[in-house]
N, C-alpha and C positions, 0 to 999 in steps of 0.2 A: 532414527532409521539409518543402520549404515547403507552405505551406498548399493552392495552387493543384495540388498533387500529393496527388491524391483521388480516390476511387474511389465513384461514386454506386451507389447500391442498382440502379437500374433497370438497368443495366450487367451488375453482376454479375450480374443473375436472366436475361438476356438469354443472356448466356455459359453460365451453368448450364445451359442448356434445350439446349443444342447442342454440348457438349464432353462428350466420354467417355472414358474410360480414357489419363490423358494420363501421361506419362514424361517427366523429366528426364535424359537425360545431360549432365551438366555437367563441366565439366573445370575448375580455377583454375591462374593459374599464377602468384604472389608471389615475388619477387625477392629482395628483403629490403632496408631502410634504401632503402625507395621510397616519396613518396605514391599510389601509383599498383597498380595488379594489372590483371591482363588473364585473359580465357578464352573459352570456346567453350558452347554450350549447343545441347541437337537435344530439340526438344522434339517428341514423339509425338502424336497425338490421334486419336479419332475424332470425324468429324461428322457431324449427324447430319441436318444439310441445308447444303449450301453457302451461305457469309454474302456477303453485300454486300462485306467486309473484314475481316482480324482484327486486332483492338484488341489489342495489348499493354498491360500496365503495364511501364513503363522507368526508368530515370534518364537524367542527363544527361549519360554518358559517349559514348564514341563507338562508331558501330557500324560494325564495319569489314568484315563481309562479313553477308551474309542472303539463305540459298537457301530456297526454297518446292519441298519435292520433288524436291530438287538440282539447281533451275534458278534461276536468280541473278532475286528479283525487283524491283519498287519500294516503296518505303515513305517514310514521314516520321514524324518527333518532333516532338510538341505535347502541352502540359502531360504532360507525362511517360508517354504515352501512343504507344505505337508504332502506327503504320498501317499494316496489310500487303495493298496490292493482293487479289483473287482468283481472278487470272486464272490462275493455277496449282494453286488449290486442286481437291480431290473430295470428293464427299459419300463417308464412312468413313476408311479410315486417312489420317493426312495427317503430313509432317515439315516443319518449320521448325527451319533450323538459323544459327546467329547467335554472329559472332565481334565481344567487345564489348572496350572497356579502360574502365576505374571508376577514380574517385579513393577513397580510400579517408575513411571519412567521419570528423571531429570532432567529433558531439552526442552520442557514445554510443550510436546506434542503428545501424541498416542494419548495414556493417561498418567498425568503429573498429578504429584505428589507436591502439597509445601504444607511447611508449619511455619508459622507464623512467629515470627519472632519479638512480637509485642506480647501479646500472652499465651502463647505455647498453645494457639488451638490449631485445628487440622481441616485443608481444604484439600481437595479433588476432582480436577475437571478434565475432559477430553478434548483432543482438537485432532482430528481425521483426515483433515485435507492433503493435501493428495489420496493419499496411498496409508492411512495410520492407524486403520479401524482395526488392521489382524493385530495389531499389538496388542489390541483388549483381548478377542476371541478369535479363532477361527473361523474363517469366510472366504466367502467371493468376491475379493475387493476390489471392486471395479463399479462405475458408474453406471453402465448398463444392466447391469445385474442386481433391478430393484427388488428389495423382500419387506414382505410384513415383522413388523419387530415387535415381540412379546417378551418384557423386561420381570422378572424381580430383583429386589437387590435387598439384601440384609447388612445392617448398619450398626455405628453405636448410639446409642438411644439420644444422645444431645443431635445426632446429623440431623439434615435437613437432604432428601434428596428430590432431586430433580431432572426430568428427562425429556421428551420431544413429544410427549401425549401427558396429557391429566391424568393423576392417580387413580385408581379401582380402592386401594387400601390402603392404609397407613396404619398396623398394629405397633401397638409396644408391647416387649414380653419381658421383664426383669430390666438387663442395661440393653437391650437390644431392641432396633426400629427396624421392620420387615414391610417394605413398602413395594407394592403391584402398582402396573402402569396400563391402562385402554391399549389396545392396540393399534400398531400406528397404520396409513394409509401406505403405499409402496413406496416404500425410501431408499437413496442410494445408502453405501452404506458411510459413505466420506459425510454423509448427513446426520447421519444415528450421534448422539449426544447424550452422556450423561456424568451428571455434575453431586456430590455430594460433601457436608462437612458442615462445622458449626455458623455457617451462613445464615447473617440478619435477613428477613425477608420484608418489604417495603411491599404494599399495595396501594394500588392506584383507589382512591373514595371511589371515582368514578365506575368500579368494575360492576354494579349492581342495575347499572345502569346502561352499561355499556353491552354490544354482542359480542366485545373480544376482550376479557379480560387480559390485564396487563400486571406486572408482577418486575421487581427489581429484586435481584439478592446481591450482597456484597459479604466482604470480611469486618464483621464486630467493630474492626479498629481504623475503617474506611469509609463508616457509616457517616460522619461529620461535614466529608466531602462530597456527599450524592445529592444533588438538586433534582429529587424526585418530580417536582411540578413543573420543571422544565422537561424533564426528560419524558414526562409522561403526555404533555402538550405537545412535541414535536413526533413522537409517536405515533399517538392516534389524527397529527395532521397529517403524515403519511400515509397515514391509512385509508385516510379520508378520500388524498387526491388518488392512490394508486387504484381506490376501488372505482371511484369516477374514470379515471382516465384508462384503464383498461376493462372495464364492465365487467369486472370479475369478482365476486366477493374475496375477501382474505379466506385458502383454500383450508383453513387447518381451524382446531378448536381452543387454540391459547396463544397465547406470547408471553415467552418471558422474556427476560433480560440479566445476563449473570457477569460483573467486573472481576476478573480470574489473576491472581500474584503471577507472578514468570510468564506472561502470555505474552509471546512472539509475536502476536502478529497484533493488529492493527482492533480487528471482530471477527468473527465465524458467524455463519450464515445458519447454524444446525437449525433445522426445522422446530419450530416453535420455541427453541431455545437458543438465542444470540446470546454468544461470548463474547467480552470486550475484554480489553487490558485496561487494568486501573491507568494506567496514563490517562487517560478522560478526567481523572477523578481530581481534577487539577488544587492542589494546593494554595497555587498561588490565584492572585485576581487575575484572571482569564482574558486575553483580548479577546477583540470581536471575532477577526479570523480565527482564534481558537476555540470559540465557542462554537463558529460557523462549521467549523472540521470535524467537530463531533457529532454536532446534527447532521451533517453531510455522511457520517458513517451509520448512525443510526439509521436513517430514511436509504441508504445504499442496503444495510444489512434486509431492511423491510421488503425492498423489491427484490430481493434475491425467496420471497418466499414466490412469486411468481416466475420469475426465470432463473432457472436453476433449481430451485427444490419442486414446484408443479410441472414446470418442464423442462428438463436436465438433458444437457448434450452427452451424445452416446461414450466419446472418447476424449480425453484430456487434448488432445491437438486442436479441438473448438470450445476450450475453456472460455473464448472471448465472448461465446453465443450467451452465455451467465454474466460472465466479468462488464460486456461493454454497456448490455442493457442497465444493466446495476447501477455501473457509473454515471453516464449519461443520464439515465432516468431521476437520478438521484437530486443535482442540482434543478432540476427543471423541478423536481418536487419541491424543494426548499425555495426558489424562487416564485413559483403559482401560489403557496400554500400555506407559506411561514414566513417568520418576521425577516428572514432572510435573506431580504429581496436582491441583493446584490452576491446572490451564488454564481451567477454565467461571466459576470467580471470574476470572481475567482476563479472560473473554469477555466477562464483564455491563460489564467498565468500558471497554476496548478496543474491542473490537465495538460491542456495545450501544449504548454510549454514543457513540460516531461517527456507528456510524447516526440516532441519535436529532437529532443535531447538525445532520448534511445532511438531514435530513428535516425539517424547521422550516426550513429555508433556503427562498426565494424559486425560488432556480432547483432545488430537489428535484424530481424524475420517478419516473416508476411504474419498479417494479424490470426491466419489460417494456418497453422503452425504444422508443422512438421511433428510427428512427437511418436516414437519407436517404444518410449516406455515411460514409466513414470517418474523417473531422475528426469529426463528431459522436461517431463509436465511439471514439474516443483522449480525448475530456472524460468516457467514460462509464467509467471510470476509478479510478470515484468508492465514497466511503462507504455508495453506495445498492445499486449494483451487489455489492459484496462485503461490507460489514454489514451493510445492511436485508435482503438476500439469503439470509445466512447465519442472520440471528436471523430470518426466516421458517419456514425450513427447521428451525430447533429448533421453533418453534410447533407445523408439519406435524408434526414428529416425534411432538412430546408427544401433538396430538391422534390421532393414528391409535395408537400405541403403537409399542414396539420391534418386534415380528415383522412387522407390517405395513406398516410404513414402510423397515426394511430389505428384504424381500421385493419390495417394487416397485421399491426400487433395482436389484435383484440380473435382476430381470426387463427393467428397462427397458435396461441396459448390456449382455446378452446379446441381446436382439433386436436394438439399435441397433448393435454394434460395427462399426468400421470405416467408420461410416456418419457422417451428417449430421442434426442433430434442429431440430423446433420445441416450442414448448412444450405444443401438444396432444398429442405423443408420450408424453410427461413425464405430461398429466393422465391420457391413456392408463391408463398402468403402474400411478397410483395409484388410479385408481378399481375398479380390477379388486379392489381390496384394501380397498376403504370405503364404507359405506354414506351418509359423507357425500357430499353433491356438488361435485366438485372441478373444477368448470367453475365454479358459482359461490364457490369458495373463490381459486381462483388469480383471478380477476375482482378481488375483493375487496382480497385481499391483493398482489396482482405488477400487476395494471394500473391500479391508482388511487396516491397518493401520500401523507404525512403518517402522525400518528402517534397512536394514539387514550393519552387520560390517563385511569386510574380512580381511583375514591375511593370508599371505604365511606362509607357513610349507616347512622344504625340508630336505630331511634323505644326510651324505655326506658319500661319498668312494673314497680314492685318493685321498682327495682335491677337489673334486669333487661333483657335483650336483651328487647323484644319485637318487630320486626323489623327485618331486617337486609339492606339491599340492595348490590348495588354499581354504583356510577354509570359508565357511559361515555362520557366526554367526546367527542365528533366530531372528526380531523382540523380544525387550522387549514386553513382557506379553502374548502372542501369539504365540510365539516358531514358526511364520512362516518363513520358505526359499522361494523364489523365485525363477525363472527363468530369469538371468542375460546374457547379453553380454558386456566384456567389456577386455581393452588391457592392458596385463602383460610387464613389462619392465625389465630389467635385467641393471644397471650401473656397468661399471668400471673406476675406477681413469686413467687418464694416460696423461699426461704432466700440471699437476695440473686442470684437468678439470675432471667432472663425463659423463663419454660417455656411450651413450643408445645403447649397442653391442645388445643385443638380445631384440626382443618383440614377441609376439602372440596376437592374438582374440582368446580370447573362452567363448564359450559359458557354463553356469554353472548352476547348479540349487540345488543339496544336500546341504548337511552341509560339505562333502569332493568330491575333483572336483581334479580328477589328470591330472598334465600337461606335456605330454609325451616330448613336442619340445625341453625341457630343460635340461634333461638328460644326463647325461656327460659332461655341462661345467662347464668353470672354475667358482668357486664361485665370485656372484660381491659379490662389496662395499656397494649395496645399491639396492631395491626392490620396487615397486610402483605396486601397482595392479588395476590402476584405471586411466590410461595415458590416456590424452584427455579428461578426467574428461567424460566419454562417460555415466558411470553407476550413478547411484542413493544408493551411499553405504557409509559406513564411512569405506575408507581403512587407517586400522591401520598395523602402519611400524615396520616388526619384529624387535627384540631389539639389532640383530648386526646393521643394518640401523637404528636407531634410537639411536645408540650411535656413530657411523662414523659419521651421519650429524649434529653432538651439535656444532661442530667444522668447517665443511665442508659445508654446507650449501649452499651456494656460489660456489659452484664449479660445480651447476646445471647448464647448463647452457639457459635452456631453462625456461622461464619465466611461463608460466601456471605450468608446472613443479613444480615448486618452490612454486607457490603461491600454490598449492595443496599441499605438504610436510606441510607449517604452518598451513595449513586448518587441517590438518590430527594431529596435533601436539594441535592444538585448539578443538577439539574436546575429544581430551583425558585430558584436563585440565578439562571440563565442564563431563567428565563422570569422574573426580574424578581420575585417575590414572594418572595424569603431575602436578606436581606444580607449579602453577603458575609465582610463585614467578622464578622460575629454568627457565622458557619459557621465561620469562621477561627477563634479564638478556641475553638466549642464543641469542633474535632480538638487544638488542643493544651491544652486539659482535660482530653481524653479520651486524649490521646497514651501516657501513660506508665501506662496500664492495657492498651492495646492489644498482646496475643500472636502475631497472626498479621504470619509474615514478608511476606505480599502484604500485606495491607490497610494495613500502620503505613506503606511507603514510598508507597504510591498515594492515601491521606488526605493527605498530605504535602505530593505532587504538584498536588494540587487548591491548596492555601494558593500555592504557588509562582505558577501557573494565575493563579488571584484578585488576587494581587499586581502581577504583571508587567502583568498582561492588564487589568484593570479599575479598578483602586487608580489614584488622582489622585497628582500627584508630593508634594502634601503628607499624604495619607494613608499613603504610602510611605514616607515622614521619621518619620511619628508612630508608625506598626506597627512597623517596621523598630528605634527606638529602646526602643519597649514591649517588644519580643521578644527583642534583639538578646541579650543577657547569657542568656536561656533556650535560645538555640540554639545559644550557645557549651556551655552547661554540660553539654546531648546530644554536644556534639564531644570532651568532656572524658570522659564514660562510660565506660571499659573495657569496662564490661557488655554493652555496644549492638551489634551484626553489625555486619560492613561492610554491606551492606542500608541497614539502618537510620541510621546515620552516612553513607552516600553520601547518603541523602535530607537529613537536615541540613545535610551542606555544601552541596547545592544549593539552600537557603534563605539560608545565610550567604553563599554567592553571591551572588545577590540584593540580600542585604538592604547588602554593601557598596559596591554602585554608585552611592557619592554618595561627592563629592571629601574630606571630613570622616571617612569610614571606609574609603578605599582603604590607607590605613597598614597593614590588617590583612591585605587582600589578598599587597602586597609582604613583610609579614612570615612570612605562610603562604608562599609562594615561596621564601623564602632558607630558612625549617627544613623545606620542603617540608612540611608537615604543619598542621592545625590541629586543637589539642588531641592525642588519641589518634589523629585521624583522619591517612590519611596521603596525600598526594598521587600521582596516577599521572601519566601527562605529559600525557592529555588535559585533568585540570584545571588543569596550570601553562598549556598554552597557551591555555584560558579566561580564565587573570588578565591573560596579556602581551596579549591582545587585547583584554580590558574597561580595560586601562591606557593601550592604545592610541587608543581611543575619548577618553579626557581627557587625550591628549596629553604624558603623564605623564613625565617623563625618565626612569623607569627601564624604558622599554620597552623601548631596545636595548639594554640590560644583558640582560634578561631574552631577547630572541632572540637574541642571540648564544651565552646558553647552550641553549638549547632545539636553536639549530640544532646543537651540537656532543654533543646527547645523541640527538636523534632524526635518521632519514634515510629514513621511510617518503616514499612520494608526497605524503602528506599534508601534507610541510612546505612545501613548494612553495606550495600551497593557501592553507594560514595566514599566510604570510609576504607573498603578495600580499594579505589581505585588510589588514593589518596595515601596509601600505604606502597603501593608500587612506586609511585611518582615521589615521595621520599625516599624509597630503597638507592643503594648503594648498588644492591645486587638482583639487576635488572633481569642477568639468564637464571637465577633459581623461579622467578616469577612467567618467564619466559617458558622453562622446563614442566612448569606444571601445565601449563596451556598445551602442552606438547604431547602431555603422556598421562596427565592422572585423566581419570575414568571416574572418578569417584564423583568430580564437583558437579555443580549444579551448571546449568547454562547462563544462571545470569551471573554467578560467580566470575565462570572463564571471563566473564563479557566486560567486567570491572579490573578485571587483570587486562586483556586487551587495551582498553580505554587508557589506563595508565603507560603504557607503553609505547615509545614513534611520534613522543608531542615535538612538533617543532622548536619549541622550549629549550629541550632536552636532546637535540639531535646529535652533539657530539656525545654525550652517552648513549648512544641506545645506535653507534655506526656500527661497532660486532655485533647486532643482533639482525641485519640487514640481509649478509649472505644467510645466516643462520633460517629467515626467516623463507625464505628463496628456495636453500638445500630441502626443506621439510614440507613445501604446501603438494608433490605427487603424495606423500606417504598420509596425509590428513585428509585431503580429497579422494583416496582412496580405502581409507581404512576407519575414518570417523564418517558420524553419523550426518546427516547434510544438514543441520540448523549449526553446527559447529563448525562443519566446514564453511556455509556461509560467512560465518562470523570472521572466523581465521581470512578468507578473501576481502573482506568489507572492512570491518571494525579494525583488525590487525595490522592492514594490510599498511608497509613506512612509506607513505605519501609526504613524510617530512625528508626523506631522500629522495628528492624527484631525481637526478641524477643516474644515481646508480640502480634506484628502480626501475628504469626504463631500459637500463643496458641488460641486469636481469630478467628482464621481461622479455626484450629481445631473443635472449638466450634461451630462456625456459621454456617460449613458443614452438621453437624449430623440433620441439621433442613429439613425440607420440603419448599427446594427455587427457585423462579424463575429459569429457566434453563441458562438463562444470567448471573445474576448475579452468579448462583454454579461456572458457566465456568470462569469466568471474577477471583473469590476465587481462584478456583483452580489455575490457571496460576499463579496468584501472590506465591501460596501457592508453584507450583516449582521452581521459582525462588528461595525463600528463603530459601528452604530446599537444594538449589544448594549449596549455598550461607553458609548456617551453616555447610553442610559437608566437605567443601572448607576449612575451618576456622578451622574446630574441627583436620584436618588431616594436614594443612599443616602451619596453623598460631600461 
């Protein structure tokens, strides 16, 4: 979608107010081994007064016939927008029928195209979020503007196709498949999905048995990696609890599930048919946590069939009304319901902590977004919209309690079904069920921005508490407090363990909140103002607990506990008052007392974090060498899970990206293994690509085996990035990124990847201004999955220096609102990054 292909708010509420009950009959008809598809579309409506014109949203394909009421009219295309005379129209039923031909698209979005480069077969799938359904056909693209969709699609006789209703037909005619679909129930059209190509189809035994059949399809050559009876247990456990937990049956009459080559995003929600990215389809032996991610996206994808496809917010600016429920609801499913019982310890670091992250960011927004059109709805995308969202909606929970906080869900999804919401519907449902006022709590919380910090205070006498308050810090830049509930905990030591003697609920809202319950005891050890992770706050630990637990840490003995303490400990690194370097250091003292399999690899992750991200290249040398023999002799452990030894090697990763300890890299390559640990191929093609980077001779030793051991898509992938990062000539690879049209998105994305390694930073300092000169012209002129990419992936994070002065410079201009935001983010990062460096390196 280039960027000039947008859909303004004023548009869509214009169209809103005068289209009724519209229909789709669409027809496709894909040939096969074409760029190209072609079809027909009769799209129904009522009006509800005659327009001046009716505006389509289009692409840029060709329209080759367009009757208005079966009489051939006039029209035009402009910024992707169809014009249709009204000299034929009537106020009530009205037809517009439109025969189109599409190129089929290369970003991964609208409808992509891949062949498959293990055996030349051909797949095709849609992905419509935001704004990307008119690149198939002509419509009303917008959320509000639900229609019944009546599909055929003519095929080549090996496809398989698949849509968001159950078949009516499936004939074969000679080499040709001609497949009809039931009619669907009123769908946006960001919802409508359809998927076809020489797709394995996997069913669930269970569907004869079951009332929701379940259904996987993948690529021929990804079938080896699909753990069908995994995927189909966590499935219908979601099913299970989301039907219990909101009294709603699942609203629709199938489920599928389809793993898509080049998919950008993460799943798609499309009504009865969820798109995943082969990324799930893990190669390698899988940690827990990455096992956890993928069920956490499945059972996400599953509640988005209740909020968001049975009840979908009117306008992209309450995208969060879909996104938070989603999120939220997601872990609380996997934690009641599946084996994954430690999903909300994930959430405090995952969630939590992201939100926390983009909410101190410059360009953060209230979770009730502002949103003029739909370039704005596709950056809103973000950390805020679906963790600040979701860790609200735990806040809402805790405060109202379980019965009444499910109850208004349960009530609000039954009134609204089928229909379109704002978020006064939402305060609606909950205030029927609270005596709080939740006009000014959504105020508070979903239309302002930032993130409040608490901190215990307490006066003593005796020895003694004598009072004890809790402080709340305001929102940077905004100086807002809120109105909080959340639970106070009181530790003491006693037979080497920290015991939770005293707690309270209280509710809070100044900047001083006094807690009367705690008055006269004895002073703990140690103070937590945010037990059960219930609140949405950074609680920072006064400085006697935060000098007992440098030592003691471990003697918590309750795991979320704990993982909160580093959370809380990780957050004052990144606001500049913890030295990294000092944190570092206190997780591998505490390492090897550490029992839980979450907390030992995501304390881990944090050192790694701190390393890469913050550490100076000679504090890298110095750590790196201090540790180096300690993180061998974890790799050496039998005792250790894989878990645990996957988080070690990817410290000893790290720590041997200097030309003095790549020896060990190549030497873990040839016995594939370091120590006990053993190598899968995703970490051989880590080494042949960080050997690449130093230009190492034994890098085509090393692909040459890789290519003769692996033949997913993915080699392709690695093997051009690994081709850049040996080149000489950094700006011919540079140039293509800049100007060819031709490649594919994940191509560019292997040439990005290769370029700006810290590695490699004196070659790649001319490509710096270069890369500076050209992001107005790419954010203005490319399509937005490429301009993402050129902001994120591209962007030389390995010149903190002079990216920051360019940054500087390139803000004071007048720029696309994407591209300022996409600057800015970069731009805190590194100003994190140099105050880090300037204070503690």
């Amino acid at each position: 979608m280039a960027l000039n292909d947008n859909l303004l708010i004023s548009l869509a509420q214009d169209r809103a107010k005068n289209y009724t009950n519209l229909q789709y009959h669409l027809n496709l008809l894909i040939l096969g081994k074409q760029d190209s598809y072609s079809g027909s579309v009769e799209i129904k409506f009522d009006l509800l007064k005659k327009p001046n014109e009716i505006i389509l949203d289009s692409h840029q394909g060709e329209i080759n016939k367009l009757l208005v009421n079966n009489i051939e009219s006039k029209f035009e295309i402009n910024d992707f927008k169809l014009k249709i005379e009204n000299t034929h129209l009537d106020k009530g039923l009205n037809s517009i029928y439109i025969e189109f031909k599409s190129p089929f698209d290369r970003n991964g979005v609208g409808f992509h195209r891949y062949l498959d480069p293990v055996d030349n077969k051909e797949y095709h799938f849609s992905d419509l979020e935001p704004f990307e359904c008119h690149k198939i056909f002509p419509c009303f693209d917008q959320p509000d503007l639900k229609a019944i969709f009546y599909l055929k699609v003519e095929v080549p006789k090996s496809f398989v196709v698949i849509s968001n209703t159950p078949e009516i037909s499936n004939i074969v005619k000679k080499d040709r498949r001609f497949v009809e679909f039931t009619k669907s129930q009123a769908t946006s059209t960001y919802l409508f999905s359809v998927v076809c190509g020489d797709f394995v189809t996997i069913e669930d035994p269970k569907n004869d048995s079951e009332k929701i059949p379940l259904r996987i399809f993948c690529r021929e050559s990804m079938r080896q990696y699909v753990d069908e009876k995994e995927f189909f247990e966590i499935t219908r456990q979601g099913f299970s609890f989301y039907e219990d937990f909101l009294q709603i049956p699942y609203p629709y009459i199938k489920y599928d599930s389809v793993f898509c080559p080049e998919y950008t995003m993460g799943a798609m929600e499309n009504t009865g048919l969820i798109t995943f990215t082969e990324s799930y389809l893990h190669k390698h032996k899988a940690t827990t946590i990455e096992l956890m991610d993928f069920a956490n996206t499945i059972v996400h994808e599953e509640c988005h069939m209740w909020f968001g496809n049975l009840v979908t917010m009117k306008w992209w600016g309450d995208l969060w009304m879909n996104e938070a429920f989603a999120t939220y609801l997601a872990f609380i499913a996997l934690q009641r319901n599946t084996k994954h019982k430690q999903s909300l310890l994930d959430f405090s670091v995952s969630m939590k902590g992201g939100a926390i992250y983009e909410d101190e960011r410059s360009t953060t927004h209230p979770v009730i977004a502002i949103c003029d059109d739909t370039n704005t709805a596709f950056a809103n995308f973000d950390g805020i919209t679906y963790n600040k969202g979701a860790s609200a909606m735990k806040q809402l929970h805790f405060l109202l309690g379980e019965e009444q906080f499910t109850q208004a869900l349960r009530d609000y999804l039954q009134k609204h079904a089928h229909g379109n919401v704002i978020p006064s519907d939402l305060v609606d449902a909950f205030q029927k069920h609270t005596s709080y006022d939740m006009t000014r709590w959504f105020d508070e919380w979903l239309n302002t921005s930032g993130v409040n910090t608490t901190y215990p205070k307490l006066t003593i006498k005796n020895n003694k508490i004598d009072q004890f308050f809790i402080e709340q810090i305001p929102s940077k830049d905004n100086d807002i407090t809120r109105l909080h509930r959340t639970k106070i905990g009181l530790f003491y030591e006693e037979n080497n363990k920290l015991q939770l003697k005293h707690e309270t609920i209280i509710d809070f809202k100044g900047k001083i909140t006094q807690v009367n319950s705690f008055s006269n005891l004895e002073l703990p050890d140690f103070i937590f103002t945010n037990l059960d992770d219930e609140d949405y706050i950074k609680p920072y630990l006064d400085e006697k607990s935060q000098k007992y637990l440098q030592t003691n840490i471990n003697k918590i003995d309750d795991e979320l506990t704990r993982q909160l303490v580093y959370n809380s400990l990780n957050y004052m690194v990144t606001d500049i008052t913890l030295n990294p370097i000092e944190f570092s250091t206190l997780i591998f003292d505490a390492i090897d007392e550490e029992t839980s399999e979450t907390i030992y690899p995501t304390i881990l992750s944090f050192v790694g974090q701190y390393y890469s991200s913050y550490f100076t290249k000679e504090k890298k040398s110095q750590f790196s060498n201090k540790y180096f023999d300690f993180v061998l002799k974890h790799l050496n452990d039998k005792s250790l899970s894989h878990d645990k030894q996957s988080a070690w090697f990817n410290l000893f990763f790290q720590f041997c990206k200097f030309e003095n300890k790549l020896h060990y890299l190549i030497d873990a390559f040839n016995k594939q293994k370091v120590g006990v640990f053993e190598l899968d191929i995703v970490k051989k093609w880590n080494i042949c690509k960080t050997l690449s980077f130093f230009k190492h001779t034994k890098t085509n030793d090393f692909l040459q085996i890789l290519l003769s051991e692996d033949h997913g898509d993915n080699v392709e992938r690695n093997k051009l990035q690994i081709e850049v990062a040996l080149s000489n000539d950094k700006q011919n690879y540079f140039d293509l990124i800049l100007h060819d049209k031709e490649l594919s998105v994940e191509r560019l994305k292997s040439y990005m990847k290769g370029l700006f390694s810290s590695i490699q930073k004196r070659e790649n300092d001319s490509l710096v201004a270069k890369y500076f000169d050209n992001c107005e012209s790419i954010f203005n002129h490319s399509d937005r999955i490429h301009s993402q990419n050129y902001g994120s992936i591209l962007f030389p994070f390995s010149h903190s220096e002079e990216s920051l002065d360019h940054c500087h410079k390139i803000l004071s201009k007048d720029l696309h609102s994407n591209l300022r935001r996409s600057l800015k983010e970069n731009l805190h990062y590194l100003e994190i990054k140099q105050s880090i460096q300037k204070k503690y390196m």
